[in-house]
C-alpha positions as CSV (number, residue, x, y, z in Angstrom):
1,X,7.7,26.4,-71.2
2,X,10.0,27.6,-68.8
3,X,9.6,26.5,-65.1
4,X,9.2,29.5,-62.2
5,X,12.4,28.7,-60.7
6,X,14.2,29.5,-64.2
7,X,12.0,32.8,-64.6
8,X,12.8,33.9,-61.4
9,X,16.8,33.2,-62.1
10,X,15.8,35.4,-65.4
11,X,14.4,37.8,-63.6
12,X,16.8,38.3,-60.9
13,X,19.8,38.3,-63.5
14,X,17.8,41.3,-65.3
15,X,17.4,42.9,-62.0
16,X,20.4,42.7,-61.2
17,X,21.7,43.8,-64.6
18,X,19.8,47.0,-64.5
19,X,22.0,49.4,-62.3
20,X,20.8,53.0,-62.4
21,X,23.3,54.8,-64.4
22,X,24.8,57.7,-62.4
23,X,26.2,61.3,-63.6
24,X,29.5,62.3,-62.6
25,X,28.1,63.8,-59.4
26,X,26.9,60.3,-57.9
27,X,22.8,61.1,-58.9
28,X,21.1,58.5,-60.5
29,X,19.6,59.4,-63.6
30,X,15.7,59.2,-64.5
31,X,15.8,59.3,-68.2
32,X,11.9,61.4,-69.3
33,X,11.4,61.7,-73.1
34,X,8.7,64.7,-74.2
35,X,7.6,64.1,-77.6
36,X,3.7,66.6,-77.1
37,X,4.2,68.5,-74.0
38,X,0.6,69.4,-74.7
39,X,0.0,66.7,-72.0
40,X,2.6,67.3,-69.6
41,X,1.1,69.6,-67.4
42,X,-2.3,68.6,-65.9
43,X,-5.5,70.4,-67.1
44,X,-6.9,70.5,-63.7
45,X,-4.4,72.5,-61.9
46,X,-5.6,76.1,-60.8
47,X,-3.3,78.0,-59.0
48,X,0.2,76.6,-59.5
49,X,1.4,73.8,-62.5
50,X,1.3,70.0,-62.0
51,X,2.5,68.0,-63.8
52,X,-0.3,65.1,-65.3
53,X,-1.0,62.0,-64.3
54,X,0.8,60.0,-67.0
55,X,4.1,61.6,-65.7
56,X,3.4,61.5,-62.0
57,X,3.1,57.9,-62.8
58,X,6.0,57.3,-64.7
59,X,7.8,59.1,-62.1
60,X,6.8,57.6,-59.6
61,X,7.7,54.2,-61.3
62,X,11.5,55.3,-62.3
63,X,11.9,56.5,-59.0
64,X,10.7,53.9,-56.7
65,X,13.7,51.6,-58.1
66,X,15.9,53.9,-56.6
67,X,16.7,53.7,-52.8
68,X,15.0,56.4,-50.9
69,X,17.9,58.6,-50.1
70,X,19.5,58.3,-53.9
71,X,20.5,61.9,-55.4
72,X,18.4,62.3,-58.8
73,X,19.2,63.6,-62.2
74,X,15.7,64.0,-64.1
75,X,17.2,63.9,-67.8
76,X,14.4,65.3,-70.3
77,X,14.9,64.3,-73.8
78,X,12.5,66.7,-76.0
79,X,12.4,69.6,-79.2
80,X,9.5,71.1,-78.4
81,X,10.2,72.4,-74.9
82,X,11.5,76.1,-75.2
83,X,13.1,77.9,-72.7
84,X,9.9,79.8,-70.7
85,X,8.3,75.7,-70.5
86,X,11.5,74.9,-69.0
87,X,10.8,76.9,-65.4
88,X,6.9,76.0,-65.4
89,X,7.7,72.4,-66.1
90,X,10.3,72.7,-63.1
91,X,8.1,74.7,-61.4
92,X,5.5,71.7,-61.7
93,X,7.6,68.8,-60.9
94,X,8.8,70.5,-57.6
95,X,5.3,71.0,-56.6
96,X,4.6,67.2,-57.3
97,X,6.9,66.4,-55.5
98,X,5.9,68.8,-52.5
99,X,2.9,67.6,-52.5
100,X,4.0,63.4,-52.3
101,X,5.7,64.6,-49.6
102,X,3.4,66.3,-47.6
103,X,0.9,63.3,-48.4
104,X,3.9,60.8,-46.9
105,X,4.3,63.1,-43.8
106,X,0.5,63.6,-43.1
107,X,0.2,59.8,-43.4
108,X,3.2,59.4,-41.5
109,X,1.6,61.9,-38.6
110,X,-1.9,59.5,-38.9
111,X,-0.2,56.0,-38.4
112,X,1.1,57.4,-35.7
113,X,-2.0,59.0,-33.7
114,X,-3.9,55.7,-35.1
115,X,-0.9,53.3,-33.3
116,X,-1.5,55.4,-30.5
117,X,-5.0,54.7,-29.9
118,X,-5.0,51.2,-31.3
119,X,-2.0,50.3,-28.7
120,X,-4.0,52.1,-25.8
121,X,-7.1,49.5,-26.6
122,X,-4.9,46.8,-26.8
123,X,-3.2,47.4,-23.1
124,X,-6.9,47.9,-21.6
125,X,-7.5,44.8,-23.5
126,X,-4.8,43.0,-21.4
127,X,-5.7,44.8,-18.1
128,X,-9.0,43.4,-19.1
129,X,-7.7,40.2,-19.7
130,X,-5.9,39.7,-16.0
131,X,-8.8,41.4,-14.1
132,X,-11.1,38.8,-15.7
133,X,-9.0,35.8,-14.9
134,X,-9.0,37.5,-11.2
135,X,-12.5,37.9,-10.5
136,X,-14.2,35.9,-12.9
137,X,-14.4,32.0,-13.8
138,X,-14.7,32.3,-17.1
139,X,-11.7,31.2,-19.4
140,X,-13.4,31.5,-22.6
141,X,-14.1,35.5,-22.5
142,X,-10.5,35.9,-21.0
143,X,-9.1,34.1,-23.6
144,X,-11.7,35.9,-25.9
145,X,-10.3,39.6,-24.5
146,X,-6.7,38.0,-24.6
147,X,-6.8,37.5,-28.3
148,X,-8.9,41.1,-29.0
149,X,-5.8,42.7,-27.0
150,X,-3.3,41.3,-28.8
151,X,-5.0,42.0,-32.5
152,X,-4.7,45.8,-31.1
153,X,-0.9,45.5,-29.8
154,X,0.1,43.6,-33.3
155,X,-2.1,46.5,-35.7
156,X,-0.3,49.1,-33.5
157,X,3.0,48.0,-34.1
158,X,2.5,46.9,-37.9
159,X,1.0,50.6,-38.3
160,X,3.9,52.5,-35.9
161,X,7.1,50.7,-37.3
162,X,6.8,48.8,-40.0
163,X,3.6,51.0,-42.4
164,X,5.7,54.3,-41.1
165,X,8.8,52.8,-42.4
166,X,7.2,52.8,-46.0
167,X,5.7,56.4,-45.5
168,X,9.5,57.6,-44.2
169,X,11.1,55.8,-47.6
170,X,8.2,58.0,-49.3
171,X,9.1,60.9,-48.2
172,X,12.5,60.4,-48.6
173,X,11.6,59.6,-52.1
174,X,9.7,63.0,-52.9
175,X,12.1,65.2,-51.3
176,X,15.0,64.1,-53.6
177,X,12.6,64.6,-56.5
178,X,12.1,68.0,-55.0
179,X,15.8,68.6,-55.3
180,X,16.5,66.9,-58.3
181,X,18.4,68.6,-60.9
182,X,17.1,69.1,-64.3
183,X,18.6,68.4,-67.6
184,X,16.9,69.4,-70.8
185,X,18.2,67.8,-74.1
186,X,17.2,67.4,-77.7
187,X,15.6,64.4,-78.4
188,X,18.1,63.2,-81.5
189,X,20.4,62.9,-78.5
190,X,18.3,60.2,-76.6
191,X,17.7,58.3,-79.8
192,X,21.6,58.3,-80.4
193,X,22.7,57.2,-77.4
């Protein structure tokens, strides 16, 4: 049995082994093989494509490797996508995408409103705090108000830079999906590579 220290060397070397490969214009290539496209779109979508839930997810697992601002290449290995599939399935993974990054931005927009308010608490917290050391003797509910002040200061700042900067990488994230370029290949080219 190996110890963790050894599987964590394992793993790192893997980690480390496992560049993205790149095209020739710098993107890094998110490899997608379509054997049924019967389930690539969803079934629940009404007015424009999306893509399903099993693809969203493995998208969102290739891509999340990547750093944020990395170029992509969405390589599509399939025979049974023709050439009318080819613009809807586009179509579809441009709206996911759209719609990741509207969901980063609105969260982005929230966490800052919610920093807002929390960080307001916290400073009347703290004003509080020094007019209850002033004109009360009572060190326990100061230090009481102290402590509720500061839990509103830290949440603010946890939610403002460091929750945003996860939303940011998000969005980031979607809009090069949204740009990503598209490649469409038979399938007994992926399993000769």
């Amino acid at each position: 049995m190996k110890t963790l220290k050894e599987l964590k060397k394992e793993a790192d070397e893997r980690l480390r082994a496992s560049v993205p490969q790149r095209d020739g214009e710098g993107r890094a290539v998110v490899e997608l093989t379509v054997r049924r496209d019967e389930d690539f779109l969803s079934d629940y979508s009404v007015e424009k494509p999306e893509i399903s839930s099993a693809v969203a997810d493995f998208l969102q697992e290739q891509t999340s490797a990547l750093r944020p601002k990395d170029p992509i290449l969405l390589r599509i290995y399939s025979d049974c996508i023709d050439e009318e599939e080819k613009g809807t399935y586009e179509g579809a993974l441009r709206e996911h995408a759209l719609r990741r990054y509207h969901g980063a931005s609105s969260g982005m927009k929230r966490n800052a409103a919610i920093a807002a308010v929390m960080f307001a608490i916290g400073v009347l917290g703290l004003v509080a705090t020094v007019l209850c050391n002033l004109f009360a003797d009572n060190p326990v509910f100061s230090e009481v108000l102290d402590i509720f002040a500061w839990v509103f200061v830290w949440e603010a700042v946890d939610l403002f830079f460091l929750q945003r900067a996860s939303l940011r990488a998000e969005r980031t994230r979607a809009l090069r999906l949204y740009d990503a370029k598209v490649e469409y290949h038979p399938l007994a080219a992926e399993e000769n590579k």
